[in-house]
PDB file of N, CA, C and O in Angstrom:
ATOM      1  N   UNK A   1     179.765 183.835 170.532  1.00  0.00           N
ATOM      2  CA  UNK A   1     179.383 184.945 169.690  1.00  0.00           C
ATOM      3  C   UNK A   1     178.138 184.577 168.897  1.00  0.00           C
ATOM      4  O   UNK A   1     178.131 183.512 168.279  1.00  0.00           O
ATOM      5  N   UNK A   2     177.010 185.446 168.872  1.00  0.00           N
ATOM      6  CA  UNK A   2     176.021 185.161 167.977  1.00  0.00           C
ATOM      7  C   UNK A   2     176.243 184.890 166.841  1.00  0.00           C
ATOM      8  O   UNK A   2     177.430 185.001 166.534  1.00  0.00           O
ATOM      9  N   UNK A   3     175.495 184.533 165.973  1.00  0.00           N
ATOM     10  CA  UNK A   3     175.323 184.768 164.562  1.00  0.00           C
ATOM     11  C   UNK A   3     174.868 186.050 163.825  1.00  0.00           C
ATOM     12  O   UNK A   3     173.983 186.559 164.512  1.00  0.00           O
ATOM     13  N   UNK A   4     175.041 186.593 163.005  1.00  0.00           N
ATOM     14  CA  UNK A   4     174.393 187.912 162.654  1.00  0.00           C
ATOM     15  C   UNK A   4     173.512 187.319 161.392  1.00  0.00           C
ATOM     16  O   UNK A   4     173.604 186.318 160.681  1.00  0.00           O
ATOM     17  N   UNK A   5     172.764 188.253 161.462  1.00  0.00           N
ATOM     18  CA  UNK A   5     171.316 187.979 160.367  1.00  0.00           C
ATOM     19  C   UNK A   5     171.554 187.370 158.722  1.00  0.00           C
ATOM     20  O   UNK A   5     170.912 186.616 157.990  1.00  0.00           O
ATOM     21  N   UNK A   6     172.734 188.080 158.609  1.00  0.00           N
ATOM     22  CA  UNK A   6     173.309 188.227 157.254  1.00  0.00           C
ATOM     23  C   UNK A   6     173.748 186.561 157.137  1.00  0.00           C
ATOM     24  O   UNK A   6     173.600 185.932 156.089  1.00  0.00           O
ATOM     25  N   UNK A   7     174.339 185.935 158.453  1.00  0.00           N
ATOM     26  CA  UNK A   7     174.835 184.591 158.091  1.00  0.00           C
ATOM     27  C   UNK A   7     173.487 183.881 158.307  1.00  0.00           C
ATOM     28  O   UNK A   7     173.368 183.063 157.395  1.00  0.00           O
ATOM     29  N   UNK A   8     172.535 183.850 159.039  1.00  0.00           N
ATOM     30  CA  UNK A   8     171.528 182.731 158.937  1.00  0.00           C
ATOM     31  C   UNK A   8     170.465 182.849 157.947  1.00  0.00           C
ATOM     32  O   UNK A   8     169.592 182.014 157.710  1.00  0.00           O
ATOM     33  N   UNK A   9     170.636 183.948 157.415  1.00  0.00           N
ATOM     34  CA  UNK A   9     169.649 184.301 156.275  1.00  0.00           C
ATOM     35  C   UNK A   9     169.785 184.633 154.940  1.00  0.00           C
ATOM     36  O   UNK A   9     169.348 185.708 154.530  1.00  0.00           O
ATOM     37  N   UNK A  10     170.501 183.607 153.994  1.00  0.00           N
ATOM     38  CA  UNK A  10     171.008 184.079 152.686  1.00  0.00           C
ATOM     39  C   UNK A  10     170.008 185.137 151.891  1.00  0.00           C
ATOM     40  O   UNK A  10     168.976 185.663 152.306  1.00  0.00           O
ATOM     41  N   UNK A  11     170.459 185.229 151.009  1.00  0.00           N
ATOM     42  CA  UNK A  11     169.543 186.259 150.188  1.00  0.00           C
ATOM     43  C   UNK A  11     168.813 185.117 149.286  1.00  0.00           C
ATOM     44  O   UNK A  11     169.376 184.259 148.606  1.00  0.00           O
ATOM     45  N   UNK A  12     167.061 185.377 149.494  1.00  0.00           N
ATOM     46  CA  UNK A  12     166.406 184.623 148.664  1.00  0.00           C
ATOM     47  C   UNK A  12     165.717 183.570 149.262  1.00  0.00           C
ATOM     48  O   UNK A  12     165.016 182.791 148.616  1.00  0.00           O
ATOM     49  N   UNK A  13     165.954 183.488 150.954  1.00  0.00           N
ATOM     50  CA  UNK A  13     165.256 182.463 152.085  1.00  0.00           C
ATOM     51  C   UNK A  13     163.745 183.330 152.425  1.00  0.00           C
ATOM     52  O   UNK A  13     163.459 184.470 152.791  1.00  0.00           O
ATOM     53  N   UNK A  14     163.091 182.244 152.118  1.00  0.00           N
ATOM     54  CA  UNK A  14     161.455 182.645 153.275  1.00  0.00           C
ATOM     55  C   UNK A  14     161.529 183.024 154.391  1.00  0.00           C
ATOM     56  O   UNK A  14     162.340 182.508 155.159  1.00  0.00           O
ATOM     57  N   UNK A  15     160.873 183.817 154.699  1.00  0.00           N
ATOM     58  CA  UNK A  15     161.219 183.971 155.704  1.00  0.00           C
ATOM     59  C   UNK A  15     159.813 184.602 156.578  1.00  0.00           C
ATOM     60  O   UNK A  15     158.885 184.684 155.773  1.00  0.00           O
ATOM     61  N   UNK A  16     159.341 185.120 158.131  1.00  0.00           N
ATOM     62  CA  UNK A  16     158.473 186.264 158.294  1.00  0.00           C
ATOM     63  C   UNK A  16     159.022 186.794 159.119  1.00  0.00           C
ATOM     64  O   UNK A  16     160.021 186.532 159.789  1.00  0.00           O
ATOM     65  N   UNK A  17     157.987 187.992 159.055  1.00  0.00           N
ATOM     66  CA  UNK A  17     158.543 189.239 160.154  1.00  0.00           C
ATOM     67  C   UNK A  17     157.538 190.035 160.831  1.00  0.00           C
ATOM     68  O   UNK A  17     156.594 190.714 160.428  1.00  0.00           O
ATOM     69  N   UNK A  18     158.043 189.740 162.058  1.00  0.00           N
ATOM     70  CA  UNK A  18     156.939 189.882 163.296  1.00  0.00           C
ATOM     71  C   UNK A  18     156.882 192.187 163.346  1.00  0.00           C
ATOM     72  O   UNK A  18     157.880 192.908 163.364  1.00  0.00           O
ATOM     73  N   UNK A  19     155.580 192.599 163.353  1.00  0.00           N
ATOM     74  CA  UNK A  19     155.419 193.757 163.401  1.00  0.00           C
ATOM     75  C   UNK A  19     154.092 194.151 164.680  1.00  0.00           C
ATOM     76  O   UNK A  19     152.870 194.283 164.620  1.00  0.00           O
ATOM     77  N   UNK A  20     154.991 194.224 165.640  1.00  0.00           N
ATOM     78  CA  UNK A  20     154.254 194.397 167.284  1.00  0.00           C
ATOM     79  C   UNK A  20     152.991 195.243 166.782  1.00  0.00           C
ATOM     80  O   UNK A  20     151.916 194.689 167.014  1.00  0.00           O
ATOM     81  N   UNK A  21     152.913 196.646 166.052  1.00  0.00           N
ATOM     82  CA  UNK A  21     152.375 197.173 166.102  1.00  0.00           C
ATOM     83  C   UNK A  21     150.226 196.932 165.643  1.00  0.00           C
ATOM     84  O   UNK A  21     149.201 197.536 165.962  1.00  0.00           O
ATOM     85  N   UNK A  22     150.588 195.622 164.711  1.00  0.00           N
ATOM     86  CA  UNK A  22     149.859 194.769 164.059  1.00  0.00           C
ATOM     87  C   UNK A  22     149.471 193.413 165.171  1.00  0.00           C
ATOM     88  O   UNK A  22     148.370 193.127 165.642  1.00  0.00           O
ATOM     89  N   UNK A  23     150.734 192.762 165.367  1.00  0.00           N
ATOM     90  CA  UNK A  23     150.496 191.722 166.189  1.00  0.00           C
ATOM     91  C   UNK A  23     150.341 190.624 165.480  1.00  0.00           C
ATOM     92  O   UNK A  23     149.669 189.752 166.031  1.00  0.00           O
ATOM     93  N   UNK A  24     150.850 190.338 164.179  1.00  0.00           N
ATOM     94  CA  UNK A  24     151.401 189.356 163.179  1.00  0.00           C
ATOM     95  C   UNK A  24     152.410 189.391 162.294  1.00  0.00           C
ATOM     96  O   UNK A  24     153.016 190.404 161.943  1.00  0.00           O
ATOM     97  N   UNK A  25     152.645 187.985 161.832  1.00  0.00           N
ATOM     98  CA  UNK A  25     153.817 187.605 161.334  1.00  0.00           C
ATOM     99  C   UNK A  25     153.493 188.018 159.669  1.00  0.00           C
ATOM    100  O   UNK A  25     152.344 187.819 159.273  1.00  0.00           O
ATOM    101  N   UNK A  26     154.243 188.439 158.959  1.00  0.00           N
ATOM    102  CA  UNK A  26     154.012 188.999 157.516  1.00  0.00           C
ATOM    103  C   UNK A  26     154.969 187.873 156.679  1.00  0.00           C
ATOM    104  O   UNK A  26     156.002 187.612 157.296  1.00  0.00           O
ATOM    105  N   UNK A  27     154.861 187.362 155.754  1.00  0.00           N
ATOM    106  CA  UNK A  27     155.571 186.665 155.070  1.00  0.00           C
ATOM    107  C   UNK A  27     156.515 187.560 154.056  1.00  0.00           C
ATOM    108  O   UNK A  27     156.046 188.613 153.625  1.00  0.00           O
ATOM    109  N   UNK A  28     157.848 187.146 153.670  1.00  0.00           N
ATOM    110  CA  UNK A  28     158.383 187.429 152.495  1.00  0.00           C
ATOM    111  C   UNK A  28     159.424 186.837 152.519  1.00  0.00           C
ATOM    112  O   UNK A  28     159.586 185.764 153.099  1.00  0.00           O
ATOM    113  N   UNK A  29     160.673 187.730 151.607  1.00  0.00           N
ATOM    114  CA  UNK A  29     161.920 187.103 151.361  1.00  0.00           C
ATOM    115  C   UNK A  29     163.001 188.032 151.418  1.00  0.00           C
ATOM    116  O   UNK A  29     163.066 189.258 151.327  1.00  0.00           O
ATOM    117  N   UNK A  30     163.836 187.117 151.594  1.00  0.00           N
ATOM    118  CA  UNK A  30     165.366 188.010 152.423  1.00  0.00           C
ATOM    119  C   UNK A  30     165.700 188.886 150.242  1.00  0.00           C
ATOM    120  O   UNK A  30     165.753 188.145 149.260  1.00  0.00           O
ATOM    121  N   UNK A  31     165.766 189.600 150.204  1.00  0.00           N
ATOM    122  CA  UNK A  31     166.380 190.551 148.992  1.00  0.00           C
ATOM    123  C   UNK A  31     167.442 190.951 148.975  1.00  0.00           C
ATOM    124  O   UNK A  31     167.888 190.803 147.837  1.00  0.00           O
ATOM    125  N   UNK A  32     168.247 191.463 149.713  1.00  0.00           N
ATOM    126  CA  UNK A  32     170.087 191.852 150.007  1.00  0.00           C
ATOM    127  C   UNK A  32     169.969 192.054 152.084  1.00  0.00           C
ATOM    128  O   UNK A  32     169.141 191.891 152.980  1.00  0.00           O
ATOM    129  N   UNK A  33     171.412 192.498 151.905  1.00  0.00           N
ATOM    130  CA  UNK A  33     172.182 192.486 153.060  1.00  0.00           C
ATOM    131  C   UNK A  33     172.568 193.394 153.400  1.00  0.00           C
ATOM    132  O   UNK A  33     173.055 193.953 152.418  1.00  0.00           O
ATOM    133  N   UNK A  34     172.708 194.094 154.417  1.00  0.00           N
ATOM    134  CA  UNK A  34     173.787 194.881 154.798  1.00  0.00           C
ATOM    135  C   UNK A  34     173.552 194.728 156.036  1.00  0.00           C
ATOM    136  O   UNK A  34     172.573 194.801 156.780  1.00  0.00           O
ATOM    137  N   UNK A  35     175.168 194.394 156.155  1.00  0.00           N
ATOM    138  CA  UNK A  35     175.447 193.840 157.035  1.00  0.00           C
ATOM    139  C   UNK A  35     175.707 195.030 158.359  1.00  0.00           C
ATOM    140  O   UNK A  35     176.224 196.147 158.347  1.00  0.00           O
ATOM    141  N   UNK A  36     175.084 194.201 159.469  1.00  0.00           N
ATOM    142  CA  UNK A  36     174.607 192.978 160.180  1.00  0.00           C
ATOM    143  C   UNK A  36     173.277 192.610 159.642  1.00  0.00           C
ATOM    144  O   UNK A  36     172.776 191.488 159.564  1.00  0.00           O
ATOM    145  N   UNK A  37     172.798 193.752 159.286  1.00  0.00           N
ATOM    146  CA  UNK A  37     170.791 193.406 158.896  1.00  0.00           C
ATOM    147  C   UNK A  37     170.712 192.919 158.010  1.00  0.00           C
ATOM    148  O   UNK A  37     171.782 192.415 157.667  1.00  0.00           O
ATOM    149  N   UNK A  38     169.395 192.668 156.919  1.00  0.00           N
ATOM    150  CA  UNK A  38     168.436 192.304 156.038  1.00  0.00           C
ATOM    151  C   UNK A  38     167.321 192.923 155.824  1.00  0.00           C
ATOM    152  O   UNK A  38     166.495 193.456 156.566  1.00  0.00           O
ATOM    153  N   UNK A  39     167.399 192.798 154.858  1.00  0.00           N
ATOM    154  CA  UNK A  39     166.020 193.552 153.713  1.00  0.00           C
ATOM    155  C   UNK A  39     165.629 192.545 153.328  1.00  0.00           C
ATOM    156  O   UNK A  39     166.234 191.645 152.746  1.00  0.00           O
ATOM    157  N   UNK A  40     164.068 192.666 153.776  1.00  0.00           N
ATOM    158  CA  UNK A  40     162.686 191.761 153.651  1.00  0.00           C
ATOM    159  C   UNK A  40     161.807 192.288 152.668  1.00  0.00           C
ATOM    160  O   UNK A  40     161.271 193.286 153.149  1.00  0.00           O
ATOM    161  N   UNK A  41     161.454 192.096 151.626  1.00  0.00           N
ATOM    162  CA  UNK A  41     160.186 192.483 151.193  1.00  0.00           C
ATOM    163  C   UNK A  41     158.924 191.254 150.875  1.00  0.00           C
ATOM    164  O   UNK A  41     158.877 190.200 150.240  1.00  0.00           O
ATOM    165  N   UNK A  42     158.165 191.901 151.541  1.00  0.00           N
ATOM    166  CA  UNK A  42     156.900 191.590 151.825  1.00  0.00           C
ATOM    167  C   UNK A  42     156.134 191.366 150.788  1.00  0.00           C
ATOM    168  O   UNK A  42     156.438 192.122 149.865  1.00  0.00           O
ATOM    169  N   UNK A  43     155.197 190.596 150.516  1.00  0.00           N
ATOM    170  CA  UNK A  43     154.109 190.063 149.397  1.00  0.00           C
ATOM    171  C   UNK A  43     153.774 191.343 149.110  1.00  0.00           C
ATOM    172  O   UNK A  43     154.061 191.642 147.950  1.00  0.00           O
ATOM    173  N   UNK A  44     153.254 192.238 149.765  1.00  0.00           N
ATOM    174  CA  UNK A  44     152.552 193.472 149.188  1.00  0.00           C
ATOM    175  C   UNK A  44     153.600 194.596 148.176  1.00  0.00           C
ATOM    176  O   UNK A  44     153.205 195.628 147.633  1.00  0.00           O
ATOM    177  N   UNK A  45     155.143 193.973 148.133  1.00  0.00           N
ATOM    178  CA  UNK A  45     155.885 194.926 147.481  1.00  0.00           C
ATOM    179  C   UNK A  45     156.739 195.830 148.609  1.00  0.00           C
ATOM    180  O   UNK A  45     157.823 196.155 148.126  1.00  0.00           O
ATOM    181  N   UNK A  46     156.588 196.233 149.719  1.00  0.00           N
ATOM    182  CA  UNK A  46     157.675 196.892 150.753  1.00  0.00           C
ATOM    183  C   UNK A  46     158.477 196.154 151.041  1.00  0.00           C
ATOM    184  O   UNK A  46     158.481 194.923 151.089  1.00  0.00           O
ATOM    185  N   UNK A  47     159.397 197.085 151.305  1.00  0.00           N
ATOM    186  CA  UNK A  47     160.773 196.683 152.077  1.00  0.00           C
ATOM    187  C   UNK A  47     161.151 196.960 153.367  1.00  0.00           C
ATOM    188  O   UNK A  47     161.061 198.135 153.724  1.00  0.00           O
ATOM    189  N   UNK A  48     161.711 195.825 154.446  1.00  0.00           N
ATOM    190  CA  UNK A  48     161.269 196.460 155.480  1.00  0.00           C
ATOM    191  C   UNK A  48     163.141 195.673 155.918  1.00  0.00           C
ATOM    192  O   UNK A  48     163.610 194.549 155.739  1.00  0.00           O
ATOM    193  N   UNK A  49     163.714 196.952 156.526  1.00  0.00           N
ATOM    194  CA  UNK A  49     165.170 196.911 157.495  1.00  0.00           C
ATOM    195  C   UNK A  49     165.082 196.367 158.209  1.00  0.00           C
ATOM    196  O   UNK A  49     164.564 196.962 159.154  1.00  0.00           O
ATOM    197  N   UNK A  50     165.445 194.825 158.513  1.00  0.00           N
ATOM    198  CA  UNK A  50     165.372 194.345 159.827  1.00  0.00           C
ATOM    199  C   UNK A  50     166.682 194.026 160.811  1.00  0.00           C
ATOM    200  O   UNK A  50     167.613 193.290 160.484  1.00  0.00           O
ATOM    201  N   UNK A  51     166.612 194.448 161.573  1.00  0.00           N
ATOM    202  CA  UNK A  51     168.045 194.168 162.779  1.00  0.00           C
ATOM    203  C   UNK A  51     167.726 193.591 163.933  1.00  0.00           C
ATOM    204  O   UNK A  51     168.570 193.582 164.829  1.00  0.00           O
ATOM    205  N   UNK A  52     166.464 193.005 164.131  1.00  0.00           N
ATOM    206  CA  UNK A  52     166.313 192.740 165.670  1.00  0.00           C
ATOM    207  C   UNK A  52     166.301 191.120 165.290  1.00  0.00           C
ATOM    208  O   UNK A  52     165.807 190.862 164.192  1.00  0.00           O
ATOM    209  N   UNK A  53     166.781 190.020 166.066  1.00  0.00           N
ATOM    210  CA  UNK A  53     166.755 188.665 165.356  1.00  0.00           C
ATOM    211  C   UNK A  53     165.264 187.961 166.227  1.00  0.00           C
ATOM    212  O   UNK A  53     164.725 186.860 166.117  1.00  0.00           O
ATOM    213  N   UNK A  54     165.022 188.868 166.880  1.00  0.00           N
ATOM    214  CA  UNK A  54     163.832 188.248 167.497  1.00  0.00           C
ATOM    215  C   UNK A  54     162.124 189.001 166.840  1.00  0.00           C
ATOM    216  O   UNK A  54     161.065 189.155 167.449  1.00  0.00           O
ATOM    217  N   UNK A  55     162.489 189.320 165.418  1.00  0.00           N
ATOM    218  CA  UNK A  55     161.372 189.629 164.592  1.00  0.00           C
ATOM    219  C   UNK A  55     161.836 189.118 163.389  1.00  0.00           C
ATOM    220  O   UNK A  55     161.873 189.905 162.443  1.00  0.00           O
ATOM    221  N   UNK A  56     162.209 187.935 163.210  1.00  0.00           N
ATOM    222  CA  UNK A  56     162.506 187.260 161.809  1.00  0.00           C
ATOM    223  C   UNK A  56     162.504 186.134 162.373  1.00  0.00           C
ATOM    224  O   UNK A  56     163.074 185.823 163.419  1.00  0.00           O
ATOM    225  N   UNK A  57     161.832 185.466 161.661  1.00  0.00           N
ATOM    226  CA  UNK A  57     162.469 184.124 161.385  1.00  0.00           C
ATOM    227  C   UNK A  57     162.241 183.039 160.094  1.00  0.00           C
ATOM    228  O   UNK A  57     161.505 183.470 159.207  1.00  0.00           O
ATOM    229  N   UNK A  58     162.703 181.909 159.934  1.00  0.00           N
ATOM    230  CA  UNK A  58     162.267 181.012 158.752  1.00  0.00           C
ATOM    231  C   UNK A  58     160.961 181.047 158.748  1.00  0.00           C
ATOM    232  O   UNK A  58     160.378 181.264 159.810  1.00  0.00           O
ATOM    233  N   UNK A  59     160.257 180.847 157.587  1.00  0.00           N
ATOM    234  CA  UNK A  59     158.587 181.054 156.993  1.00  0.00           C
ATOM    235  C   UNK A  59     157.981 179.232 157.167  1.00  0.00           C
ATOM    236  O   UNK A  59     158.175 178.352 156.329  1.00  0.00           O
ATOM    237  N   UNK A  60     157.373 179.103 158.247  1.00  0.00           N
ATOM    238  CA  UNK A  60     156.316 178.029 158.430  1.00  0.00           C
ATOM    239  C   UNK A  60     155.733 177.439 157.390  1.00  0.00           C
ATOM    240  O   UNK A  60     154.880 176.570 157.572  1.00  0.00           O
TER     241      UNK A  60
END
């Protein structure tokens, strides 16, 4: 069974998040949960729903 987002990503981890449409990785931090997903907000102040585990990951 996978892991879901909510367990590898506490609230308050670095993290980035890949946005195809751009074609880079955005930095921020995990903010709450709901579960299975995570809420990212981004240096610029947005919040962005993430559910796909292959557009997150730990921040380099």
């Amino acid at each position: 069974m996978s892991r879901r987002l909510t367990d590898i990503y506490p609230i308050g981890t670095a993290v980035q998040v890949f946005f195809p449409q751009i074609g880079i990785w955005l930095d921020g931090d995990i903010v709450a949960h709901a579960h299975p997903a995570v809420w990212v907000q981004t240096a610029d102040g947005r919040r962005w729903f993430v559910t796909n585990s292959r557009r997150i990951k730990l921040k380099e």
